[in-house]
DSSP file (Angstrom, degrees, kcal/mol; ACC not computed):
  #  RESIDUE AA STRUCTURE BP1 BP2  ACC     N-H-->O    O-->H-N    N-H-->O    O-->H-N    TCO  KAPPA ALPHA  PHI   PSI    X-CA   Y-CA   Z-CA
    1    1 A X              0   0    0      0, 0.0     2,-0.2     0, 0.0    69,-0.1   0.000 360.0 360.0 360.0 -13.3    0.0    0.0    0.0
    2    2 A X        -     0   0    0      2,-0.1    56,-0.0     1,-0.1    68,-0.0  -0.616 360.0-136.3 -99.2 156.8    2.9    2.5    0.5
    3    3 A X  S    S+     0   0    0     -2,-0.2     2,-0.2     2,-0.0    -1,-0.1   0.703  81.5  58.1 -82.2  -7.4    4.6    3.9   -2.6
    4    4 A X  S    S-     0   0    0     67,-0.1     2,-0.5     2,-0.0    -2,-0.1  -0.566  76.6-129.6-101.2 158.8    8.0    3.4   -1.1
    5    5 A X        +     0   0    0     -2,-0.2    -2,-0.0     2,-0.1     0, 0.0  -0.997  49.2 140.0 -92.8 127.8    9.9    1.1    0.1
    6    6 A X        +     0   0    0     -2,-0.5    52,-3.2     2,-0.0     2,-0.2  -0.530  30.1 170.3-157.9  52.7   11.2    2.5    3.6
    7    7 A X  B     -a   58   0A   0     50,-0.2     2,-0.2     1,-0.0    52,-0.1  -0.678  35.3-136.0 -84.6 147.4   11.0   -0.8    5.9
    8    8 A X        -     0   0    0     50,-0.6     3,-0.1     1,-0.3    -2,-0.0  -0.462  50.5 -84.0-112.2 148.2   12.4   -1.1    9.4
    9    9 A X  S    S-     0   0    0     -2,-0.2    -1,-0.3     1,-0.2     0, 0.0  -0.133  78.1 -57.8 -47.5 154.2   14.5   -5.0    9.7
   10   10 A X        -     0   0    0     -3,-0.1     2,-0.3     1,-0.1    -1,-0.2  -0.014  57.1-148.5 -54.2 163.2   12.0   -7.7   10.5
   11   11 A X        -     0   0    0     -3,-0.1    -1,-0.1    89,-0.0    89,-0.0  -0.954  30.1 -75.8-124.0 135.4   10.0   -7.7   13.2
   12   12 A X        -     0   0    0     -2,-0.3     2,-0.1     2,-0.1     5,-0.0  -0.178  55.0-141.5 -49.8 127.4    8.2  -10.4   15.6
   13   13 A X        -     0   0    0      1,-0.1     5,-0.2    49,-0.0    -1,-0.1  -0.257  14.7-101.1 -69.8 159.9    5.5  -11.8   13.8
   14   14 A X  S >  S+     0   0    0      1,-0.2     3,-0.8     2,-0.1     4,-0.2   0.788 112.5  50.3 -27.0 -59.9    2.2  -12.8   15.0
   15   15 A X  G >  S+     0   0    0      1,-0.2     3,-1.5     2,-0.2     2,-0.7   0.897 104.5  52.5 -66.6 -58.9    2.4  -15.9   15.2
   16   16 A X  G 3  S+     0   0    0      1,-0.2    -1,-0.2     2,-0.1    -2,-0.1   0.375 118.6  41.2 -77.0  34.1    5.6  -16.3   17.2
   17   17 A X  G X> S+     0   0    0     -3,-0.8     3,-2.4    -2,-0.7     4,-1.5   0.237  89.6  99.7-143.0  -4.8    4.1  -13.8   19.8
   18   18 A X  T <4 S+     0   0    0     -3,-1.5     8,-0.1     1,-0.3    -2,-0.1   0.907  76.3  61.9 -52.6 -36.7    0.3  -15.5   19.6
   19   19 A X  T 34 S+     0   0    0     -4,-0.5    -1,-0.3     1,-0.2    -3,-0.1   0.657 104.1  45.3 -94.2  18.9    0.9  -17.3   22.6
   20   20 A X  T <4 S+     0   0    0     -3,-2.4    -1,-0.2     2,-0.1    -2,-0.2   0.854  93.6 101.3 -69.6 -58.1    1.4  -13.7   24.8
   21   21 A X  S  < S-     0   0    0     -4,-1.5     2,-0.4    62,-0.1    62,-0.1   0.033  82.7-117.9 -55.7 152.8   -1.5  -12.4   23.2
   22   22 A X    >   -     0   0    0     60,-0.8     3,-2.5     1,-0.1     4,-0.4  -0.736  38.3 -84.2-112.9 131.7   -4.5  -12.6   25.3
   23   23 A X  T 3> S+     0   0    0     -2,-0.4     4,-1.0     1,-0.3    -2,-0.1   0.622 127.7  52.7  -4.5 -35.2   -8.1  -14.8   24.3
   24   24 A X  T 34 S+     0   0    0     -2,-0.2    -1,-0.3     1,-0.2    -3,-0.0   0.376  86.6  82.5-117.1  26.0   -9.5  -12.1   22.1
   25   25 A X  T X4 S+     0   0    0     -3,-2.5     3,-4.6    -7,-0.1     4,-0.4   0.864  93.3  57.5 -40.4 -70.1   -6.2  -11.9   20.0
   26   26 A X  T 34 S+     0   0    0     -4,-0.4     4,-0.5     1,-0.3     3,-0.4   0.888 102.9  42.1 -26.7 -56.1   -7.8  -14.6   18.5
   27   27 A X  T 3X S+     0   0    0     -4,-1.0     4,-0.5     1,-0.2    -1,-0.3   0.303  83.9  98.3 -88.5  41.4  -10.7  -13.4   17.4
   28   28 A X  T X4 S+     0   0    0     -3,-4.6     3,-1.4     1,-0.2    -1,-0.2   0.945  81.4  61.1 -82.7 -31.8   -9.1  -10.1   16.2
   29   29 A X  G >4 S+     0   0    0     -4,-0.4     3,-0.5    -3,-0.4    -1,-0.2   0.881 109.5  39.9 -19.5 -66.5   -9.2  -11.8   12.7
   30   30 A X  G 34 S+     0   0    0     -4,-0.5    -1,-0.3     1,-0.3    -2,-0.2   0.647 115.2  57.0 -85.3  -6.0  -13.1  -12.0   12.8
   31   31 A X  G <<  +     0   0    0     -3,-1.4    -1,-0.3    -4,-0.5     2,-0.2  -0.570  63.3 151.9-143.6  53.7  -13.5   -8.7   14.4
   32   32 A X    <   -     0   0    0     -3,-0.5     2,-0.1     1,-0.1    65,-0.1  -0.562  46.5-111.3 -83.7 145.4  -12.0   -6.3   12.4
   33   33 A X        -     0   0    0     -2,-0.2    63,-0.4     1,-0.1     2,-0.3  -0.427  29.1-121.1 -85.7 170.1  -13.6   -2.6   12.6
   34   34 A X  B >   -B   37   0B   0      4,-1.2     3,-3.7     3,-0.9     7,-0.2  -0.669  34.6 -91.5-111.1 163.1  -15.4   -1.3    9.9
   35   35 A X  T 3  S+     0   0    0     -2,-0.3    59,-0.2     1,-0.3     3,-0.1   0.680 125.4  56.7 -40.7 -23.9  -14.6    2.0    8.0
   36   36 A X  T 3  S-     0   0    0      1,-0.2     2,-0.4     2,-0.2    -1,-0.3   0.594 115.0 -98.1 -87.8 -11.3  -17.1    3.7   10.9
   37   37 A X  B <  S+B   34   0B   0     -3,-3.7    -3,-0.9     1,-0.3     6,-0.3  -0.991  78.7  53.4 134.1-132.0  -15.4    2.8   14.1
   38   38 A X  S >  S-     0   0    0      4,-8.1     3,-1.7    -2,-0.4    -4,-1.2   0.485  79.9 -94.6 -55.8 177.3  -16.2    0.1   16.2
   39   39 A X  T 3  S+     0   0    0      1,-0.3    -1,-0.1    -6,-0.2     4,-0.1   0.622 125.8  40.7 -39.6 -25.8  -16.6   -3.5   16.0
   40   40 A X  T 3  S-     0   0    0      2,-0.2    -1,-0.3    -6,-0.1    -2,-0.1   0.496 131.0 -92.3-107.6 -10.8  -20.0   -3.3   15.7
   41   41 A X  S <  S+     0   0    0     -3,-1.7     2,-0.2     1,-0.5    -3,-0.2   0.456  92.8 122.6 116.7 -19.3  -19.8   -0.5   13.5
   42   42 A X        -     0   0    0     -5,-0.1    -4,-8.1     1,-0.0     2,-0.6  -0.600  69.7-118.3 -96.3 141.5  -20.1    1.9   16.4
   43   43 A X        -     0   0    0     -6,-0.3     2,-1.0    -2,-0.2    -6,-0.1  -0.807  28.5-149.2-104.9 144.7  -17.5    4.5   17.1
   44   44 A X     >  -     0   0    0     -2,-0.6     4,-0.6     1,-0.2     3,-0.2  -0.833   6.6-163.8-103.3 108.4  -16.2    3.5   20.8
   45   45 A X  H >> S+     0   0    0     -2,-1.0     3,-1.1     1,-0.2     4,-0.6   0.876  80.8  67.9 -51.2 -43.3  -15.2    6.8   22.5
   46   46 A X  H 34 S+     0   0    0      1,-0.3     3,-0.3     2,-0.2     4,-0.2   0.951  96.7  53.8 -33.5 -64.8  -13.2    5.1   25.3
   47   47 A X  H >4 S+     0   0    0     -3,-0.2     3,-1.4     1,-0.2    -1,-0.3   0.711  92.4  71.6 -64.1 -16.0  -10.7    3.9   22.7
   48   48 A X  H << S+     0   0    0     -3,-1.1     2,-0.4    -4,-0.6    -1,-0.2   0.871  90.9  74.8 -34.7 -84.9  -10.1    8.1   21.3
   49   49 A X  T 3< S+     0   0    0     -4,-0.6    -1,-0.3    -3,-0.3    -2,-0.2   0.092  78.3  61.1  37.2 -66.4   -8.4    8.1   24.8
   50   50 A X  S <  S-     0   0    0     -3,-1.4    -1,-0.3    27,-0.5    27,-0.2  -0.022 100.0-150.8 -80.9  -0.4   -5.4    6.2   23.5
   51   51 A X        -     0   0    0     -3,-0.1    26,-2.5    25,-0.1     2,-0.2   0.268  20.6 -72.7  -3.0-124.5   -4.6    9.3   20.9
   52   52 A X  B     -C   76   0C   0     24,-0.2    55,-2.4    -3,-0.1     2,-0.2  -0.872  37.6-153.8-134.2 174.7   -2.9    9.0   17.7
   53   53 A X  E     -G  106   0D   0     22,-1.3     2,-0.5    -2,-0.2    22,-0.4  -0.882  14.3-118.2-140.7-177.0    0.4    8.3   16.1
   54   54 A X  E     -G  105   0D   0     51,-1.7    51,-3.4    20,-0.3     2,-0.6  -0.972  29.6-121.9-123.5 132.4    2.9    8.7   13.0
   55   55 A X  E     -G  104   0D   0     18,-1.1    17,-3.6    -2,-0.5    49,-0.2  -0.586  26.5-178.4 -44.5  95.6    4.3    6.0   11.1
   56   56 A X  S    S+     0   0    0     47,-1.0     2,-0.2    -2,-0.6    48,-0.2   0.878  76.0  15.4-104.7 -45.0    8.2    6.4   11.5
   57   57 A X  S    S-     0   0    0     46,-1.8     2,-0.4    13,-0.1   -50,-0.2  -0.680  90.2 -98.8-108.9 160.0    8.8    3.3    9.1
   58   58 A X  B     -a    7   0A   0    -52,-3.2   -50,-0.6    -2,-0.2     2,-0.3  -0.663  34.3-161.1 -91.6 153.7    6.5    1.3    6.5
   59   59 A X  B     -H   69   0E   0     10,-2.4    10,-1.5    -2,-0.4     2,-0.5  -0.984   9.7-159.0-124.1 122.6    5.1   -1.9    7.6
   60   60 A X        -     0   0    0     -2,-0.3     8,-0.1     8,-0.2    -2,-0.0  -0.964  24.0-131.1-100.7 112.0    3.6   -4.8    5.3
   61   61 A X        -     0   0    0     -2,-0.5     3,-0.1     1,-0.2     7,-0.1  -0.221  23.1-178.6 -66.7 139.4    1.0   -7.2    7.3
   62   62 A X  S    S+     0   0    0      1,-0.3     2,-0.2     0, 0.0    -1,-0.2   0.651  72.8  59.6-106.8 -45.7    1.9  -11.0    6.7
   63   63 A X  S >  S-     0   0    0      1,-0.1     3,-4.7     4,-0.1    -1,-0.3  -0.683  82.3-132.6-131.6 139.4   -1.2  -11.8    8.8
   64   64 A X  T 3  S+     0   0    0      1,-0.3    -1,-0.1    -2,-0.2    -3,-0.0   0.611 114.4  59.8 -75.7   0.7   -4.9  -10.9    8.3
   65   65 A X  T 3  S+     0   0    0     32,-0.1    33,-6.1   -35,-0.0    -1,-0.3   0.602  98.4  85.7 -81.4 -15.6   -4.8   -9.7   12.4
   66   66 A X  B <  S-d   98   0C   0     -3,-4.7     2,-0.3    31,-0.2    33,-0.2  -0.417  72.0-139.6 -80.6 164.3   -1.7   -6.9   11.1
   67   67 A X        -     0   0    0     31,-2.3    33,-0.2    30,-0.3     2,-0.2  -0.970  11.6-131.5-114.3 148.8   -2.2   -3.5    9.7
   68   68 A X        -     0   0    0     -2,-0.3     2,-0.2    -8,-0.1    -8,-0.2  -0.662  30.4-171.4 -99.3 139.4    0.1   -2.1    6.8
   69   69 A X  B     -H   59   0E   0    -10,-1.5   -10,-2.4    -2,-0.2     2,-0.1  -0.967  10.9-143.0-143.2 140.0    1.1    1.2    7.9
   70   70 A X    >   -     0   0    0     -2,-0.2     3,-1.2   -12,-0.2   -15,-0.2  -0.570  34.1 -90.5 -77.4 157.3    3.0    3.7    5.5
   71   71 A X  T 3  S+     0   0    0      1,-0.2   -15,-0.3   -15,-0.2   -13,-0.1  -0.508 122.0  27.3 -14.2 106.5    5.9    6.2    6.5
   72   72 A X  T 3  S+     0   0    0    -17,-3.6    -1,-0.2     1,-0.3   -16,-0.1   0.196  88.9 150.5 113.9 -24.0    4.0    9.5    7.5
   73   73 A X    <   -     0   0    0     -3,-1.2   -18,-1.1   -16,-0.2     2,-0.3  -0.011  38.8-150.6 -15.0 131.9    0.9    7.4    8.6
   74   74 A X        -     0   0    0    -20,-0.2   -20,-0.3   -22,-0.0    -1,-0.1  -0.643  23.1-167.3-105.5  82.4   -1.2    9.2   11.5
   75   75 A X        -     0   0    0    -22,-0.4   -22,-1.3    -2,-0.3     2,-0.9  -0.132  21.1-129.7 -44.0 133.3   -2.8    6.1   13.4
   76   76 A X  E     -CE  52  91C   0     15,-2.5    15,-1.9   -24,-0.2     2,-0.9  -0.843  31.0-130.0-104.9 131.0   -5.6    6.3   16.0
   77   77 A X  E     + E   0  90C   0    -26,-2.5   -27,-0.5    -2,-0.9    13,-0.3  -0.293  37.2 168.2 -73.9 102.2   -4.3    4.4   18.6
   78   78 A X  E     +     0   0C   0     -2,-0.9    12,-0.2    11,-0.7     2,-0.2   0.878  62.1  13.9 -60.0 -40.3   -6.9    1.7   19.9
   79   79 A X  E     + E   0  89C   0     10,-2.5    10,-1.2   -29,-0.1    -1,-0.2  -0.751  55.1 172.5-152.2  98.3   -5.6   -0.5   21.9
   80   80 A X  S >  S+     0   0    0     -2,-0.2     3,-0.6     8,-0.2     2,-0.5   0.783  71.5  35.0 -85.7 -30.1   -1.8   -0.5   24.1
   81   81 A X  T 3  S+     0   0    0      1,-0.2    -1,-0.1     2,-0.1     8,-0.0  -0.849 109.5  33.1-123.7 153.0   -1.5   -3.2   26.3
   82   82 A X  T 3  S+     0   0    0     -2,-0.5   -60,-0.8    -3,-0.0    -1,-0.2   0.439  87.2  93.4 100.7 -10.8   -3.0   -6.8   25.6
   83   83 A X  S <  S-     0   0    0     -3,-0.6     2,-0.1     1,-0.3   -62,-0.1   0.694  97.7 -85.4-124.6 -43.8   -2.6   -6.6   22.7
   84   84 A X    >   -     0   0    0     -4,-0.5     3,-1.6   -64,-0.1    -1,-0.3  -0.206  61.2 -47.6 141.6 164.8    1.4   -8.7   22.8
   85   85 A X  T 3  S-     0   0    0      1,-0.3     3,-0.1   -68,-0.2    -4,-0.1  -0.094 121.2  -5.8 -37.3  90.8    4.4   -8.0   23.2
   86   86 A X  T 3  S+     0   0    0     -6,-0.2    15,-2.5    -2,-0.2     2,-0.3   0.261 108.9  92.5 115.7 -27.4    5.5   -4.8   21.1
   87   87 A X  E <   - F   0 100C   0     -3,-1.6    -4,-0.3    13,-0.2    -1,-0.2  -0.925  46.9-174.7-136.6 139.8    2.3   -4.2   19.2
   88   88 A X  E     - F   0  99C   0     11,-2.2    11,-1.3    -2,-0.3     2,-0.4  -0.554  27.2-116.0-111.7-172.3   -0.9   -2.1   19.7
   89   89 A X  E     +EF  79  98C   0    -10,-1.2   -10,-2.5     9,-0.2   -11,-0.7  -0.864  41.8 144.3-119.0 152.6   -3.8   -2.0   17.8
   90   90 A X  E     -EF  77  97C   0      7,-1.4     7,-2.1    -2,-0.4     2,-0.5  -0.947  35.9-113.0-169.8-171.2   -5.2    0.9   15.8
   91   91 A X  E     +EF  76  96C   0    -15,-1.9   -15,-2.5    -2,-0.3     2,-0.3  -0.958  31.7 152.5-137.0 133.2   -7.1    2.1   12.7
   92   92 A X  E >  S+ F   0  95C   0      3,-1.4     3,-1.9    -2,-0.5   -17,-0.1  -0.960  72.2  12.8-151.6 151.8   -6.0    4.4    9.4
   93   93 A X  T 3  S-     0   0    0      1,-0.3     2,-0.3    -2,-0.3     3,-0.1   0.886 132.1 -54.3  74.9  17.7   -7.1    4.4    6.2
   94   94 A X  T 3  S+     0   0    0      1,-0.2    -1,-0.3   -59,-0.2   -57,-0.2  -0.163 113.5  91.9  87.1 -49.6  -10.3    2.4    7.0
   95   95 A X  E <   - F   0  92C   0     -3,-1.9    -3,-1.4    -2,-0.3     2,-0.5  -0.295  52.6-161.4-101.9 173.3   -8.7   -0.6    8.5
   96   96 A X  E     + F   0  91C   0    -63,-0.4     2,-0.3    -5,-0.2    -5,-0.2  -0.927  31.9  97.2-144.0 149.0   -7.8   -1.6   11.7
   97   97 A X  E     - F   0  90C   0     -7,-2.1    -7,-1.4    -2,-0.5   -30,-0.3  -0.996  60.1 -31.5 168.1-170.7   -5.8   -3.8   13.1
   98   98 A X  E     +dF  66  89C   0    -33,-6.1   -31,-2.3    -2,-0.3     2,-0.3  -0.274  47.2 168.5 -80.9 176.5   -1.8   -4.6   15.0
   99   99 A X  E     - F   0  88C   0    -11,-1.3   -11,-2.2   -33,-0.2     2,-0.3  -0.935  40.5 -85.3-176.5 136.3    1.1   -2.8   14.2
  100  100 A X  E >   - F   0  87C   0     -2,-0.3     3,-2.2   -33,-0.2   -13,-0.2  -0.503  26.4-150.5 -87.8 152.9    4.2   -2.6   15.6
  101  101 A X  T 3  S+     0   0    0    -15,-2.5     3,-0.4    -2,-0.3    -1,-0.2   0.356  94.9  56.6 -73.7  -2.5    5.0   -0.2   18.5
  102  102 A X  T 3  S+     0   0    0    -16,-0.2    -1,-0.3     1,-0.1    -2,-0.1   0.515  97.5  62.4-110.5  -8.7    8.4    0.5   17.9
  103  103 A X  S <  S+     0   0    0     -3,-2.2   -46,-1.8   -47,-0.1   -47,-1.0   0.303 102.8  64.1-107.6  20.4    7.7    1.7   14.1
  104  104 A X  E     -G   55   0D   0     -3,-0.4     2,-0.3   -49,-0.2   -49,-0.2  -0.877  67.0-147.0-127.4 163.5    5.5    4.7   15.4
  105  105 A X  E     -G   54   0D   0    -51,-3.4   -51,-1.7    -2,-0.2     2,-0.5  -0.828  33.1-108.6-113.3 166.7    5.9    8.1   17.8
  106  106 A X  E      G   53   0D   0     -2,-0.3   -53,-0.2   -53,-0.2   -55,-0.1  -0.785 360.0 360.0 -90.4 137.2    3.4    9.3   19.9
  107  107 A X              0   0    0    -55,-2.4   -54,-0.2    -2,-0.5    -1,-0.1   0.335 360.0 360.0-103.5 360.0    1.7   12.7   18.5
C-alpha cells in the first residue's frame, strides 16, 4: 500500500508472539472494525483516549490480524497493552488492526 519502500528489519511476527497475546487476539481476525469505528460498526469513544500516532517506518501485514502502515501514517491508537508484546492496535485508512510499536511516535 505504501509507494515506497522504507521498511524497518523484520519484526516479531504474529504468530511467534500469539501465545502472549490474550483470548480475544484470536478473534481479532473475525473482528476487524469497519470503516465507521467500532466493532460493531459503532464509534467507541473510550478507545479516542489512547490518541494517535505517526508511522516512523513502512510496515507490510503478513497476517490478516496486522495493519500495513505507511511512513507519515497518523494512526488512531486503539488499543496498548493486551494486545502482545511490542504491538498495539489501531485504525488508518479504513482498517484496523496490530502494528508494531516500535515503528511509530506518539503525536
Amino acid at each position: 500500500p505504501c509507494d515506497k519502500q522504507n521498511t524497518m528489519p523484520t519484526v516479531q511476527s504474529v504468530d511467534e508472539v500469539e501465545d502472549e497475546f490474550d483470548e480475544d487476539f484470536d478473534n481479532y481476525g473475525t473482528h476487524r472494525l469497519s470503516s465507521t469505528g467500532g466493532h460493531d460498526g459503532t464509534t467507541d469513544s473510550a478507545t479516542s483516549d489512547l490518541g494517535r500516532c505517526r508511522a516512523m517506518y513502512d510496515f507490510e501485514a503478513t497476517e490478516e490480524a496486522e495493519l500495513s502502515i505507511c511512513e507519515g501514517d497518523v494512526i488512531e491508537v486503539m488499543q496498548k497493552d493486551g494486545v502482545g508484546d511490542g504491538w498495539w492496535q489501531g485504525t488508518v485508512r479504513g482498517m484496523t488492526g496490530v502494528f508494531p510499536a516500535n515503528y511509530v511516535e506518539d503525536i
